[in-house]
C-alpha positions in Angstrom: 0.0 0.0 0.0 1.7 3.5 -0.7 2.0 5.9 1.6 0.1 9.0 1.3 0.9 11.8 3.7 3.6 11.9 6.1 4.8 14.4 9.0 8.1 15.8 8.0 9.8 17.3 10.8 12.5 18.5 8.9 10.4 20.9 7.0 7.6 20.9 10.3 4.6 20.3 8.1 2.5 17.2 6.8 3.9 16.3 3.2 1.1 14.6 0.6 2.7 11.8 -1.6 -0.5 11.2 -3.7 -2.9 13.1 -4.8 -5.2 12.7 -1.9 -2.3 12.8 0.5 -1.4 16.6 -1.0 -4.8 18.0 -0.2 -5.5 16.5 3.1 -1.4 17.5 3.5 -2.8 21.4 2.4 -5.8 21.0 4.9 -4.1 19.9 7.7 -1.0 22.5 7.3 -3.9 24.9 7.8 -5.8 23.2 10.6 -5.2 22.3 14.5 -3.2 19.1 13.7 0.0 20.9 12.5 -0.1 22.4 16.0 -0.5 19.0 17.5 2.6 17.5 15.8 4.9 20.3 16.2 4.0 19.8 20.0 4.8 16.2 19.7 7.9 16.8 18.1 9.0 19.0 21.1 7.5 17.1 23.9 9.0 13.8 22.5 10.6 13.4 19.7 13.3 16.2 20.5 13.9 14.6 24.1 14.4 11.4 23.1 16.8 12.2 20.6 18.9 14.1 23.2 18.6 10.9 25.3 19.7 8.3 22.7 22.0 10.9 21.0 23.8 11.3 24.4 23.7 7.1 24.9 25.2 6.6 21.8 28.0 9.0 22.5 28.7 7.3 25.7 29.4 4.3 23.7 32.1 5.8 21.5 
């Protein structure tokens, strides 16, 4: 099955791969759920990086 939409938090907005995935991708750039991820991304993705990041350098 191909993927349609994704959140891209390098570019910190949802990216459509179809054709359906690009318009819900515009919609929800616009809407309450780009909001939602970007706080995700700080609450968790951001710490947990910091916590493997430092793990991993421990191990070098």
């Amino acid at each position: 099955q191909a993927e349609n939409i994704r959140f891209n938090s390098t570019v910190g907005k949802f990216v459509g791969y179809t054709e359906l995935g690009v318009k819900n991708a515009e919609a929800w750039n616009k809407g309450p759920e780009l909001a939602g991820e970007l706080g995700e991304l700080e609450r968790f993705c951001k710490h947990n990086a910091d916590l493997h990041y430092s793990t991993i350098l421990d191990k070098t």
